[in-house]
PyMOL Python script that loads the backbone (N, CA, C, O; Angstrom):
from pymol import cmd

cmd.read_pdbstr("""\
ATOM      1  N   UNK A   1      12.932 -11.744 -58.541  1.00  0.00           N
ATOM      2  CA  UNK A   1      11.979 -11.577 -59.612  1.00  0.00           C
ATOM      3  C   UNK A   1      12.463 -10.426 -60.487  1.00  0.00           C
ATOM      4  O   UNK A   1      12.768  -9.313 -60.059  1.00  0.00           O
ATOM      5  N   UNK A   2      12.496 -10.775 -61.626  1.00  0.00           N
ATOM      6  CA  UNK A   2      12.510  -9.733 -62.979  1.00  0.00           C
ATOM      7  C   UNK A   2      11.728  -9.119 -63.226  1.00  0.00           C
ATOM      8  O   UNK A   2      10.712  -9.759 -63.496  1.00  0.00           O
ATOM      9  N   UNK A   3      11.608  -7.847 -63.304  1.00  0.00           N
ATOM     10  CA  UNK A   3      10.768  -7.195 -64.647  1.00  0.00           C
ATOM     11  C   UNK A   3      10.796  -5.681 -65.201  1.00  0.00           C
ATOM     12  O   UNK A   3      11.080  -4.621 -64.644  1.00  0.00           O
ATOM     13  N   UNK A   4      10.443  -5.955 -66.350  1.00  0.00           N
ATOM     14  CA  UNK A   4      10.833  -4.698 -67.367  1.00  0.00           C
ATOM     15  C   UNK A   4      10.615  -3.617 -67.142  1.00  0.00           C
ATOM     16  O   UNK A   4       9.718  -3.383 -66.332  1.00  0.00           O
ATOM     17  N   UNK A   5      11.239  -2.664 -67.675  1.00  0.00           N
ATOM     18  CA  UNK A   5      11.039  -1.013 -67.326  1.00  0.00           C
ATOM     19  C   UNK A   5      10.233  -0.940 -68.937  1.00  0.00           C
ATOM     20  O   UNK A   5      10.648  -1.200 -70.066  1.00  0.00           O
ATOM     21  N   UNK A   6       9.210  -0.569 -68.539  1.00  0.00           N
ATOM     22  CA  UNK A   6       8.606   0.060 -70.003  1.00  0.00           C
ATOM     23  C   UNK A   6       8.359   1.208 -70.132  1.00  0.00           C
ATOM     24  O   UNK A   6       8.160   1.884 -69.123  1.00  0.00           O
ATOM     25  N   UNK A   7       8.280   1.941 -71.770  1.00  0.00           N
ATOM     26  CA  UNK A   7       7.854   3.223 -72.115  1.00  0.00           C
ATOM     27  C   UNK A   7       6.403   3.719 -71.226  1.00  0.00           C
ATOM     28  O   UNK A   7       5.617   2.782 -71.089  1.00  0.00           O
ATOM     29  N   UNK A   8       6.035   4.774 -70.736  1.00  0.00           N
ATOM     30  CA  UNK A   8       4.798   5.229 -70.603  1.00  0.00           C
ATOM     31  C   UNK A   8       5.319   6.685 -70.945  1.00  0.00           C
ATOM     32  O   UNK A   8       6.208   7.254 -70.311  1.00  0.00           O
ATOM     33  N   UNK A   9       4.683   7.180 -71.975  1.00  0.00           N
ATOM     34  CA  UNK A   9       4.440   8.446 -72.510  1.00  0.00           C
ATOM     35  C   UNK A   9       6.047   8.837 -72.816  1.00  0.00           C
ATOM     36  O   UNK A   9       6.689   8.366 -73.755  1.00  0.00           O
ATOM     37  N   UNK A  10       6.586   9.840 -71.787  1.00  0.00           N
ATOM     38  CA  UNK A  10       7.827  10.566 -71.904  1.00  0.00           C
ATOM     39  C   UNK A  10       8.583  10.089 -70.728  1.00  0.00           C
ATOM     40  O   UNK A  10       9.551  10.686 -70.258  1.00  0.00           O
ATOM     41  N   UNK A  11       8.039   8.863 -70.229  1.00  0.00           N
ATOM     42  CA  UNK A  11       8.532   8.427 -69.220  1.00  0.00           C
ATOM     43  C   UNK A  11       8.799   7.055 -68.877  1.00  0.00           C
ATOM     44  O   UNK A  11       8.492   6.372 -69.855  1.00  0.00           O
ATOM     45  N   UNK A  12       9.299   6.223 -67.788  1.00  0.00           N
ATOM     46  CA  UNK A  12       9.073   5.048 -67.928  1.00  0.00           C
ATOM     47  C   UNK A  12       8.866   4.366 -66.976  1.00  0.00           C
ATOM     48  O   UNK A  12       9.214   4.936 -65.942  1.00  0.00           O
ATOM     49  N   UNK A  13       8.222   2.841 -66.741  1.00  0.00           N
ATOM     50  CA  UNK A  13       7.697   2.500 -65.671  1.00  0.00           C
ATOM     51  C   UNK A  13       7.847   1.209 -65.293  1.00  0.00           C
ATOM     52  O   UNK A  13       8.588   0.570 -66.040  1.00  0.00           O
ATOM     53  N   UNK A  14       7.433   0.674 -64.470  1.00  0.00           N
ATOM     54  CA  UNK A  14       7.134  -0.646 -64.136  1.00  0.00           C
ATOM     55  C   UNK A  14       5.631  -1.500 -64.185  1.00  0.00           C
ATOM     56  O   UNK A  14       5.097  -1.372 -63.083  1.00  0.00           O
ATOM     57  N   UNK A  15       4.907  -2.211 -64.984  1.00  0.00           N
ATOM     58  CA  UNK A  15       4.207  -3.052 -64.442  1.00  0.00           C
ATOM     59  C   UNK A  15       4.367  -4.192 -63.463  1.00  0.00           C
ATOM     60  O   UNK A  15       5.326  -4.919 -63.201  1.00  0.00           O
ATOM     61  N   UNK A  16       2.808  -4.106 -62.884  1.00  0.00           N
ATOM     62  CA  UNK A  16       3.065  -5.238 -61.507  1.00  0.00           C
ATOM     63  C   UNK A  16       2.175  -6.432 -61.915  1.00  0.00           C
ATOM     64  O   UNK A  16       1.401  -5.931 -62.730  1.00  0.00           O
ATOM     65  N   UNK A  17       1.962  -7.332 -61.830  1.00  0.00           N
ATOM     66  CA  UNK A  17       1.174  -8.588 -62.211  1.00  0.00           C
ATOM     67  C   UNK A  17       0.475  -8.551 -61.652  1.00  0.00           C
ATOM     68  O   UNK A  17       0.781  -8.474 -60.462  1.00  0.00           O
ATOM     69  N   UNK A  18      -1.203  -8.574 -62.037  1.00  0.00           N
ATOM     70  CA  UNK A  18      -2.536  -9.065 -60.946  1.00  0.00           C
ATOM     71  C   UNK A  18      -2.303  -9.401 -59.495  1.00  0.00           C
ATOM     72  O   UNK A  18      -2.572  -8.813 -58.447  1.00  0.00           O
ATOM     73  N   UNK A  19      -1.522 -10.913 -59.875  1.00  0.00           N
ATOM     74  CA  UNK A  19      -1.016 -11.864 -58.271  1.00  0.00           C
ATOM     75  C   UNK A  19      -0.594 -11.091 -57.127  1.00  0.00           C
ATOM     76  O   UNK A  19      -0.995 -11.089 -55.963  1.00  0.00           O
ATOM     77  N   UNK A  20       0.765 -10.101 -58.022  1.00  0.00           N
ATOM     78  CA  UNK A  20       1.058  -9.200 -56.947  1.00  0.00           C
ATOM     79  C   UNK A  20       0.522  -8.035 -56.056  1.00  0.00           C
ATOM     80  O   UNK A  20       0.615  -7.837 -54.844  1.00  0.00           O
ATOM     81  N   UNK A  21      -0.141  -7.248 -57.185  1.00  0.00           N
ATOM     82  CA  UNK A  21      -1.019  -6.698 -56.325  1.00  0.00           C
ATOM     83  C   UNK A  21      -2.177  -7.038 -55.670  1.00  0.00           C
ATOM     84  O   UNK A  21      -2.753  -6.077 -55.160  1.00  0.00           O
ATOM     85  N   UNK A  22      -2.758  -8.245 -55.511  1.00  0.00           N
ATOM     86  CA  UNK A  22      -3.724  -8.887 -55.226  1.00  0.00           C
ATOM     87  C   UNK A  22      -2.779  -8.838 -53.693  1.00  0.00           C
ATOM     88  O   UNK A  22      -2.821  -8.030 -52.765  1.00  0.00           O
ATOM     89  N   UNK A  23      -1.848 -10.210 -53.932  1.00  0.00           N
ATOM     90  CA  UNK A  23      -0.902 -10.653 -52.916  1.00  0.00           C
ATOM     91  C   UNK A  23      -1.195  -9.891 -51.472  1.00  0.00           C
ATOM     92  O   UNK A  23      -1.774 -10.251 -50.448  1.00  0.00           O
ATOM     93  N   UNK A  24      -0.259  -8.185 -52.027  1.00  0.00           N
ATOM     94  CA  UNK A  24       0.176  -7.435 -51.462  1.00  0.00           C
ATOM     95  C   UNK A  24      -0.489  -6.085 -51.249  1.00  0.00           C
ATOM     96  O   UNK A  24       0.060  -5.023 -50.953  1.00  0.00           O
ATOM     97  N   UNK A  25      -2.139  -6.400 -51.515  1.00  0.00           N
ATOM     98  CA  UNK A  25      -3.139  -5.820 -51.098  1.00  0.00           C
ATOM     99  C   UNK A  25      -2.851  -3.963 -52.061  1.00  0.00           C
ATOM    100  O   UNK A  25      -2.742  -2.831 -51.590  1.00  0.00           O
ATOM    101  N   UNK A  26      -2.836  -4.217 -52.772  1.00  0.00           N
ATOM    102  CA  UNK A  26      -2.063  -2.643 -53.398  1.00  0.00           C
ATOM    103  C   UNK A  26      -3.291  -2.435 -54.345  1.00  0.00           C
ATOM    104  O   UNK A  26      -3.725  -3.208 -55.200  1.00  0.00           O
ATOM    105  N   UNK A  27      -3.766  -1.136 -53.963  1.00  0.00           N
ATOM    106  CA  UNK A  27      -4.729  -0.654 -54.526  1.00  0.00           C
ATOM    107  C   UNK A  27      -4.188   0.606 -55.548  1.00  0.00           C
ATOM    108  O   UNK A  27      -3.535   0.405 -56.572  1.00  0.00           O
ATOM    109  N   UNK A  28      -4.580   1.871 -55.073  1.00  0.00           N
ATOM    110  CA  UNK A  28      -4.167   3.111 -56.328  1.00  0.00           C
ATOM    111  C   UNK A  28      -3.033   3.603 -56.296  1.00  0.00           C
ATOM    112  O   UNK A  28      -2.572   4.028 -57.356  1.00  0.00           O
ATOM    113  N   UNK A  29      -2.302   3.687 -55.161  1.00  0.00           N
ATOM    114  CA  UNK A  29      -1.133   3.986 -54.934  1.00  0.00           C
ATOM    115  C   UNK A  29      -0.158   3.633 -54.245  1.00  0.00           C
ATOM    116  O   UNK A  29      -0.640   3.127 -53.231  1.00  0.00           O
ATOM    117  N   UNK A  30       1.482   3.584 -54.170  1.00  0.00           N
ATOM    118  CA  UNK A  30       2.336   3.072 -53.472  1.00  0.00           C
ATOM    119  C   UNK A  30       2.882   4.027 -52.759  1.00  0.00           C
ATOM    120  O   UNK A  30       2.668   5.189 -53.102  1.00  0.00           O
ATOM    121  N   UNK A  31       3.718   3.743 -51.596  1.00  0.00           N
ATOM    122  CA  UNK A  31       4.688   4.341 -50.980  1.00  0.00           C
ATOM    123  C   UNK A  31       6.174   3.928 -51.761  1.00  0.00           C
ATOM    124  O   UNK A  31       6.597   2.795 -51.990  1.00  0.00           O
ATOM    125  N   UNK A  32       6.743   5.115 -52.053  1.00  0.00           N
ATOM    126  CA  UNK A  32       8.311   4.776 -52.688  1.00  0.00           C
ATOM    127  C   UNK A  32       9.097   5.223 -51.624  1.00  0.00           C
ATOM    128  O   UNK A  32       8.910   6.362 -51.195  1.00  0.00           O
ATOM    129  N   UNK A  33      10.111   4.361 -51.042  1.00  0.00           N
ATOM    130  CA  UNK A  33      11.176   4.753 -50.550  1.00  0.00           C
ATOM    131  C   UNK A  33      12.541   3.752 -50.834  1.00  0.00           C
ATOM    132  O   UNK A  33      12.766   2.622 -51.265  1.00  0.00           O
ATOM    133  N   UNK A  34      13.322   4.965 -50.283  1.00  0.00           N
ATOM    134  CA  UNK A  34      14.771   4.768 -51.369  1.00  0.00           C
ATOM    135  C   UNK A  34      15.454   4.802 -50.089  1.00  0.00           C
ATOM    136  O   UNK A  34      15.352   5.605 -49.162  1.00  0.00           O
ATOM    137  N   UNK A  35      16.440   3.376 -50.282  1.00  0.00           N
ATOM    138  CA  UNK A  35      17.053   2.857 -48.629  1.00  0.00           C
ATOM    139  C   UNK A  35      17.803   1.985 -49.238  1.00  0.00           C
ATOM    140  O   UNK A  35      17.483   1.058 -49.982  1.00  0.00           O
ATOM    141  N   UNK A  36      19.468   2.564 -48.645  1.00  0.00           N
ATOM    142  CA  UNK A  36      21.010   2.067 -48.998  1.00  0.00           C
ATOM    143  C   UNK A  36      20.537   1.369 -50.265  1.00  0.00           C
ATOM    144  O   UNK A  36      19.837   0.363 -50.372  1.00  0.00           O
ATOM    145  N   UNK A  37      21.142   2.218 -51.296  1.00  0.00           N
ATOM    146  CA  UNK A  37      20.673   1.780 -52.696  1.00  0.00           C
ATOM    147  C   UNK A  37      19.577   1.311 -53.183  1.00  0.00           C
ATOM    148  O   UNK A  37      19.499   1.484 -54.399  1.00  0.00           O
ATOM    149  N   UNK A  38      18.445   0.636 -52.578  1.00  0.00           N
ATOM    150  CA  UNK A  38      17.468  -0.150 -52.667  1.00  0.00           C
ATOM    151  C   UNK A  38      16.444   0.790 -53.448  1.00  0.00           C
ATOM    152  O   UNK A  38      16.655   1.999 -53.343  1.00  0.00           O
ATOM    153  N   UNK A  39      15.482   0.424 -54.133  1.00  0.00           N
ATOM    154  CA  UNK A  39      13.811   0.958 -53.952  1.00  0.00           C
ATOM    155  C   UNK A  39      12.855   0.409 -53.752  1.00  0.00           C
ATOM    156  O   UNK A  39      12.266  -0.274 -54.589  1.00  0.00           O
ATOM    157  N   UNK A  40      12.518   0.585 -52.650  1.00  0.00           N
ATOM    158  CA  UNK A  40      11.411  -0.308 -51.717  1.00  0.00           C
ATOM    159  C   UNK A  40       9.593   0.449 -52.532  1.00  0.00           C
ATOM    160  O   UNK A  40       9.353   1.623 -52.815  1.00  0.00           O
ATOM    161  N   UNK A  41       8.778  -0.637 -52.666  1.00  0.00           N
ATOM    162  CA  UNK A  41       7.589  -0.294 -52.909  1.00  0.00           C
ATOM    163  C   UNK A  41       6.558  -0.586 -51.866  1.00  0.00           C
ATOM    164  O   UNK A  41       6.804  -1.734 -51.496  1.00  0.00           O
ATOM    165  N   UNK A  42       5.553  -0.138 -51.220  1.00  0.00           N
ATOM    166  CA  UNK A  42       5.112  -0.596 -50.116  1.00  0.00           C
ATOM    167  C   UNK A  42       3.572  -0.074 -50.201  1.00  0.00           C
ATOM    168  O   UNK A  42       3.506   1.155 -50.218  1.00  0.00           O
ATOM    169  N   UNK A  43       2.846  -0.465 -50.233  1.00  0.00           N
ATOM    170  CA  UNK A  43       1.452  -0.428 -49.798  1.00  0.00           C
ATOM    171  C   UNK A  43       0.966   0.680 -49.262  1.00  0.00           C
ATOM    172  O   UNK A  43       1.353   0.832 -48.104  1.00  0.00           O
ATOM    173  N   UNK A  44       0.173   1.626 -49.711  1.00  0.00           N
ATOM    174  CA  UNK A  44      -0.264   2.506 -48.341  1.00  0.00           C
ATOM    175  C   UNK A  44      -1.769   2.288 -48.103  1.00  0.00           C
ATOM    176  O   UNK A  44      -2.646   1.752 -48.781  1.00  0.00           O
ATOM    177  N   UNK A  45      -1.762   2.777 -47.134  1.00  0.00           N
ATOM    178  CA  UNK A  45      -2.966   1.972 -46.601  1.00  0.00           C
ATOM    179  C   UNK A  45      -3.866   3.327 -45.970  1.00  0.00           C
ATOM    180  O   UNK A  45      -3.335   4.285 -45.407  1.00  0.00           O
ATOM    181  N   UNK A  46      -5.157   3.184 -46.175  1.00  0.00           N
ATOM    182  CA  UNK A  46      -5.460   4.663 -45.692  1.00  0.00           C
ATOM    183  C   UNK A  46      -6.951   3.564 -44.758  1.00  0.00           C
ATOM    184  O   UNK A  46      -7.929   2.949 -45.185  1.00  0.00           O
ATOM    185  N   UNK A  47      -6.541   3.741 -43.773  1.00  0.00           N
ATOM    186  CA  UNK A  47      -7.402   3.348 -42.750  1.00  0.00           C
ATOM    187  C   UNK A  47      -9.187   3.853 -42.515  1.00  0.00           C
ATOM    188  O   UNK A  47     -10.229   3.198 -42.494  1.00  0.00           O
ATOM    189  N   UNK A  48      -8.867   5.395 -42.357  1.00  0.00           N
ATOM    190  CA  UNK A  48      -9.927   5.561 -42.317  1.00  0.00           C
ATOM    191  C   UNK A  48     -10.882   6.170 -43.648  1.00  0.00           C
ATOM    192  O   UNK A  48     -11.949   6.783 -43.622  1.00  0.00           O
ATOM    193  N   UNK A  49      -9.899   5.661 -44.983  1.00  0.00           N
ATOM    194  CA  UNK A  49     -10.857   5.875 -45.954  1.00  0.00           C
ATOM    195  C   UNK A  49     -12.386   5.043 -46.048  1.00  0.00           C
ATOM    196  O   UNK A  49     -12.800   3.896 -45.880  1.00  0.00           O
ATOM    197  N   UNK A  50     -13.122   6.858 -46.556  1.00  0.00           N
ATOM    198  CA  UNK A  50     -14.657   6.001 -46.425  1.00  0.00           C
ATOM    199  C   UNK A  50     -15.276   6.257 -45.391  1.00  0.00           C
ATOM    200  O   UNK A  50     -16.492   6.065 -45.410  1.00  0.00           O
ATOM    201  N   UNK A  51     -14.772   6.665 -44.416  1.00  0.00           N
ATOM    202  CA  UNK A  51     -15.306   7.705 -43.022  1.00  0.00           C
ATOM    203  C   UNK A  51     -16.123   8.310 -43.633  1.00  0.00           C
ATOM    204  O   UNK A  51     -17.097   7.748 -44.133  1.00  0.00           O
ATOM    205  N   UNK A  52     -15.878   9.734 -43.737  1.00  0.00           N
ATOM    206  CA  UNK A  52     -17.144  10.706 -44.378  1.00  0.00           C
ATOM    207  C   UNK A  52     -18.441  10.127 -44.921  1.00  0.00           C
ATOM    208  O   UNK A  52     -19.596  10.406 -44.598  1.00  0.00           O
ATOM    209  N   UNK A  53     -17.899   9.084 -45.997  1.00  0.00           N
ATOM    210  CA  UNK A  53     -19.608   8.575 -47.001  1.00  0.00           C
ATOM    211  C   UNK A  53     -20.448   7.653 -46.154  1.00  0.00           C
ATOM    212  O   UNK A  53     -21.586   7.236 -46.370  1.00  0.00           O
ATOM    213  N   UNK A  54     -19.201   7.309 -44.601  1.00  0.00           N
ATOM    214  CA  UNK A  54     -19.795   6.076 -43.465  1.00  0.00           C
ATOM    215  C   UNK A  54     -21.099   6.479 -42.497  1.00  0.00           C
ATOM    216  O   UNK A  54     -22.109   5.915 -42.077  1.00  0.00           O
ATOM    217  N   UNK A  55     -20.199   8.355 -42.352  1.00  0.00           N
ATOM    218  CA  UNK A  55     -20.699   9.217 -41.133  1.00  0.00           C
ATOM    219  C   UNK A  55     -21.406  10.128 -42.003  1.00  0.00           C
ATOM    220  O   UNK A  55     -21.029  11.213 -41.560  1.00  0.00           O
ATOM    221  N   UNK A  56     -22.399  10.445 -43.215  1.00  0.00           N
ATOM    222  CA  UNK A  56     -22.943  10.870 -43.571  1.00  0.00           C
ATOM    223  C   UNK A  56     -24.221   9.965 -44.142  1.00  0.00           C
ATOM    224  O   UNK A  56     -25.294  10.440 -44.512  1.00  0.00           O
ATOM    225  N   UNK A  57     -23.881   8.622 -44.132  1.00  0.00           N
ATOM    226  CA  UNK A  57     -25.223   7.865 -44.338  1.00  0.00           C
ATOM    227  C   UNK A  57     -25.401   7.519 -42.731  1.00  0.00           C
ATOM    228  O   UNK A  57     -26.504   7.131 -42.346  1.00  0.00           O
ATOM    229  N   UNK A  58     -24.857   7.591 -42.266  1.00  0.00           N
ATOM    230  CA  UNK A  58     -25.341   7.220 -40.365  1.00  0.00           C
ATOM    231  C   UNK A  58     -26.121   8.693 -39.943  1.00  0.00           C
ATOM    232  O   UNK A  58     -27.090   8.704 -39.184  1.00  0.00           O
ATOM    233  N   UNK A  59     -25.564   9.885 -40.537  1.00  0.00           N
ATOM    234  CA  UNK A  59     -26.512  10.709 -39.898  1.00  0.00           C
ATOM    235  C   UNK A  59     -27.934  11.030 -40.412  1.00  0.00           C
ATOM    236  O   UNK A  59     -28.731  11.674 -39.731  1.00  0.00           O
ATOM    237  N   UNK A  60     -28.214  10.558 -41.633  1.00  0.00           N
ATOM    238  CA  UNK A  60     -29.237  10.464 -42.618  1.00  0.00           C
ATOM    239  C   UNK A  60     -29.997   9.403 -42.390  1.00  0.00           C
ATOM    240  O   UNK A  60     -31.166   9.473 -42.769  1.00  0.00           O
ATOM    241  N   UNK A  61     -29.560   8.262 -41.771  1.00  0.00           N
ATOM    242  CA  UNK A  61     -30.694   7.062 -40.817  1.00  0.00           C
ATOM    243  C   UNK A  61     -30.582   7.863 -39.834  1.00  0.00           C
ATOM    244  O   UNK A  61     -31.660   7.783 -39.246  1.00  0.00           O
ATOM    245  N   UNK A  62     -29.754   8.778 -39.161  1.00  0.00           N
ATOM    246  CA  UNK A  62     -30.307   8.764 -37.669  1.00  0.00           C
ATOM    247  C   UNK A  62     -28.999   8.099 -36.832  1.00  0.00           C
ATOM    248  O   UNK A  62     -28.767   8.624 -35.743  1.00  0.00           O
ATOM    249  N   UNK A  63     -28.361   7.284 -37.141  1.00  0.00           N
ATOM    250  CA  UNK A  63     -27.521   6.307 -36.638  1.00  0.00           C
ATOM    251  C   UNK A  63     -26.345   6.796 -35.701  1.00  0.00           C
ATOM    252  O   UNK A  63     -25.508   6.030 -35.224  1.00  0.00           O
ATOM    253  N   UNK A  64     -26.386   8.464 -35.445  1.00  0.00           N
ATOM    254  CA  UNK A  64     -25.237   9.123 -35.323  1.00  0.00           C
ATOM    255  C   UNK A  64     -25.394   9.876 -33.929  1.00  0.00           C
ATOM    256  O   UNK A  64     -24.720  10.851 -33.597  1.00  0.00           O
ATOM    257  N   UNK A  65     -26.515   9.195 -33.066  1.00  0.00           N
ATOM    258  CA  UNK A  65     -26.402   9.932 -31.537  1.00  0.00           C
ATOM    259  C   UNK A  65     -25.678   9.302 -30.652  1.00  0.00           C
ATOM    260  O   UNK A  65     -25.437   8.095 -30.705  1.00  0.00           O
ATOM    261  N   UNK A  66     -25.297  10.047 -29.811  1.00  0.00           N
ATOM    262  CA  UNK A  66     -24.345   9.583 -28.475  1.00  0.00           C
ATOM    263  C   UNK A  66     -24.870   8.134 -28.277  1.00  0.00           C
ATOM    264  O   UNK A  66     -25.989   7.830 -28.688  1.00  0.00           O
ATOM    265  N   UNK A  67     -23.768   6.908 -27.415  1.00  0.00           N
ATOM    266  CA  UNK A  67     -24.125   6.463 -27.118  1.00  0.00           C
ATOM    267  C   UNK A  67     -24.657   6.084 -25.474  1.00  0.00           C
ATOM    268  O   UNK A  67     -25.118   5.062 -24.964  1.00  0.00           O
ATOM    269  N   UNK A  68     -24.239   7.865 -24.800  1.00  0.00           N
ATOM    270  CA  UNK A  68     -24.033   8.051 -23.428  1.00  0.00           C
ATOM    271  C   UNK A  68     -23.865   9.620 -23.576  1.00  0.00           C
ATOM    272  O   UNK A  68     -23.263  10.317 -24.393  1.00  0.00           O
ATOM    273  N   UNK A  69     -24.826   9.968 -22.184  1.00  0.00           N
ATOM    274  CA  UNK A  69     -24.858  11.416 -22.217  1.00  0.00           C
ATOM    275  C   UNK A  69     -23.645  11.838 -21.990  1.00  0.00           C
ATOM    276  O   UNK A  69     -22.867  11.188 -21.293  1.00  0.00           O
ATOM    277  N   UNK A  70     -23.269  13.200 -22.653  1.00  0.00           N
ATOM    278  CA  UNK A  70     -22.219  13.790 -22.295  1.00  0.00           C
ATOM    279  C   UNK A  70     -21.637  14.217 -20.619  1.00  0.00           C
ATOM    280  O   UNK A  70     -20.483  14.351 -20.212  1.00  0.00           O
ATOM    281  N   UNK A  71     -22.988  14.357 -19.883  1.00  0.00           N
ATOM    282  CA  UNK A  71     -22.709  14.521 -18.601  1.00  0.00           C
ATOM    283  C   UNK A  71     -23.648  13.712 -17.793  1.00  0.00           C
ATOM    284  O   UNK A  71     -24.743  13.462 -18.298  1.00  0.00           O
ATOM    285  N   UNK A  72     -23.321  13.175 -16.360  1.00  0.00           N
ATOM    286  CA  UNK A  72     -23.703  12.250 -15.776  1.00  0.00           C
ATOM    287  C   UNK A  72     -24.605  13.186 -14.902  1.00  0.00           C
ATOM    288  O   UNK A  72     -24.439  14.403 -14.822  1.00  0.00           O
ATOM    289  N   UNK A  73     -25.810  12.309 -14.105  1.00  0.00           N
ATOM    290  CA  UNK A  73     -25.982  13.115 -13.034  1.00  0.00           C
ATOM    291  C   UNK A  73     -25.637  13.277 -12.262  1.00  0.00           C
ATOM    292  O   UNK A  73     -25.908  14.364 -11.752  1.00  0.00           O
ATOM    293  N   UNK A  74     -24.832  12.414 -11.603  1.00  0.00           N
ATOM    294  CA  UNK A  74     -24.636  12.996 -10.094  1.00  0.00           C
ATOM    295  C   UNK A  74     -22.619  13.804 -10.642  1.00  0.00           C
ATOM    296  O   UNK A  74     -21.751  14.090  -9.818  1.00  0.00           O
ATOM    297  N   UNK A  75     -22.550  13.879 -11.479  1.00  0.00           N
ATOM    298  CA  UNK A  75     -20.996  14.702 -11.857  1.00  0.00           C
ATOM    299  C   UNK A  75     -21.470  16.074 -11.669  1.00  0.00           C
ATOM    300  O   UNK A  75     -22.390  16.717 -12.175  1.00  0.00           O
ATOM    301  N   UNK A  76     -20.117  16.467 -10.346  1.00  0.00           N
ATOM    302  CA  UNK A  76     -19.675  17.445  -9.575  1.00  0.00           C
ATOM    303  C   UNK A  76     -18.547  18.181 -10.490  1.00  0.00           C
ATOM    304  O   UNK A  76     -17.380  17.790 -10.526  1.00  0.00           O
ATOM    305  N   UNK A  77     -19.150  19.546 -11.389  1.00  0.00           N
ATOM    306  CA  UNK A  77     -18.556  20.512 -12.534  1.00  0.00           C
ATOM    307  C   UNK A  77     -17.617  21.251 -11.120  1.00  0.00           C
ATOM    308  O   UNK A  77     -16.399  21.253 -11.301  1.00  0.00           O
ATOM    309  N   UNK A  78     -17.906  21.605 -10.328  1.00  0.00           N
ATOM    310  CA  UNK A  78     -17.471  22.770  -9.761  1.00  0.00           C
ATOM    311  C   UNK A  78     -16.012  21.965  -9.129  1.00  0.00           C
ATOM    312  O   UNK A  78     -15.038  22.670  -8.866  1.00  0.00           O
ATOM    313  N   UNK A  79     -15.960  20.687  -8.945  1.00  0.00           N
ATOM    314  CA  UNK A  79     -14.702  20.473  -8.525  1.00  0.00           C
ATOM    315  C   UNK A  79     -13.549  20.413  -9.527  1.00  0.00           C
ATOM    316  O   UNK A  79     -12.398  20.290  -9.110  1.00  0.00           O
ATOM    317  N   UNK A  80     -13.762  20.479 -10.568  1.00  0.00           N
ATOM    318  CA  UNK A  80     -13.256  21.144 -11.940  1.00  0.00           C
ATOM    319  C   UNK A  80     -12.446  22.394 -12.258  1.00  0.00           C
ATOM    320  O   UNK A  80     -11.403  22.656 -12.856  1.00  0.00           O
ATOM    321  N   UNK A  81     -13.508  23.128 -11.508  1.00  0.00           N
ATOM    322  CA  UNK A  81     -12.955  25.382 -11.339  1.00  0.00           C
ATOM    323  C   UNK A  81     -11.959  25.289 -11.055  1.00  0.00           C
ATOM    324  O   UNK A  81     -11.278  26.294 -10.856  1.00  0.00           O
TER     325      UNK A  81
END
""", "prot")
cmd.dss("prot")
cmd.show_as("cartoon", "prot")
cmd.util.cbc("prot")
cmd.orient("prot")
């Protein structure tokens, strides 16, 4: 596949087509890496984006207690020391 290097500002760039980034799941930013001549573009992927705004409306319902006490009853601390 072809495509053009265009002007952006003082610099220059590549556009990607809808399809492709659709395709290849590419949202705001890429990973660039540069391998035996090549330039690879690659997806990054941030997994646990959206945590914080997840675990701050869960603690605001309430949604955010253990689901198991931290300690059992019959658990023996002193064989621990």
């Amino acid at each position: 596949m072809n495509i053009s290097v265009i002007q952006i500002g003082n610099s220059k760039g590549i556009r990607l087509g809808k399809s492709l980034l659709e395709k290849y799941n590419i949202k705001d930013d890429v990973e660039l890496i540069l391998e035996n001549e090549y330039i690879i573009l690659k997806p990054t992927s941030s997994p646990r984006k959206g945590w914080d705004k997840a675990f701050k409306k869960m603690h605001e319902k309430g949604d955010d207690k253990p689901l198991m006490a931290d300690i059992f009853a019959d658990e023996n601390l002193e064989e621990w020391s």
